[in-house]
N, C-alpha and C positions, 0 to 999 in steps of 0.2 A: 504494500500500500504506500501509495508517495502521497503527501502534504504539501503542496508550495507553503515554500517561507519566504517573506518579501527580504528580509537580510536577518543572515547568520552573525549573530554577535559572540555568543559563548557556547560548544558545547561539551563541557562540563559535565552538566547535569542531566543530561540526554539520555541517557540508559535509564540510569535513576529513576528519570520520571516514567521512561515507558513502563519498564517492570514493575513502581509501586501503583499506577494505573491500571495495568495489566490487571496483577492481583486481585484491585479492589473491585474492578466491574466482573471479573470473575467469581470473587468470593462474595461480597455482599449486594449487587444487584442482578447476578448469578444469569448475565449476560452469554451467549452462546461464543464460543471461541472466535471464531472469526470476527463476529462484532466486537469482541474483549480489545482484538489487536487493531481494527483499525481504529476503536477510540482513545489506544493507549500511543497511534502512531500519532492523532490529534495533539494529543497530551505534549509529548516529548519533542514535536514542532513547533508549540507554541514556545516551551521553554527554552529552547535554542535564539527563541528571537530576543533576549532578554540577557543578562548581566549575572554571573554567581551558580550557584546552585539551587538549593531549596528556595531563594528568593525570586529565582527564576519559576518558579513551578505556579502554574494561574489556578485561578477557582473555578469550580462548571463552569458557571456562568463568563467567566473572561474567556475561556476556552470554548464555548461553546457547546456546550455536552448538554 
């Protein structure tokens, strides 16, 4: 699954977010796999556009979910 990102600033925290994304629409809104990954590919696109690590990581709602 590709994401456009308008610019790459950091990434850092890019795994990070996809896999603790990953997890969570898996484990608590018990999301079917293929939707798990491409909303964890969401996830760890947005935080690429962004500065740091966890400071880089958005909320649903800034992400979009």
């Amino acid at each position: 699954m590709a994401v456009e990102v308008e610019r790459v600033v950091d990434t850092t925290g890019a795994g990070d977010s996809f896999l603790g994304a990953l997890v969570h629409f898996l484990a608590t809104e018990r999301a079917p796999l293929t939707e798990a990954v491409v909303r964890a590919c969401v996830v760890a696109a947005y935080s690429v556009q962004r500065p740091g690590c966890q400071a880089s990581y958005g909320t649903k709602a800034q992400v979009g979910l």
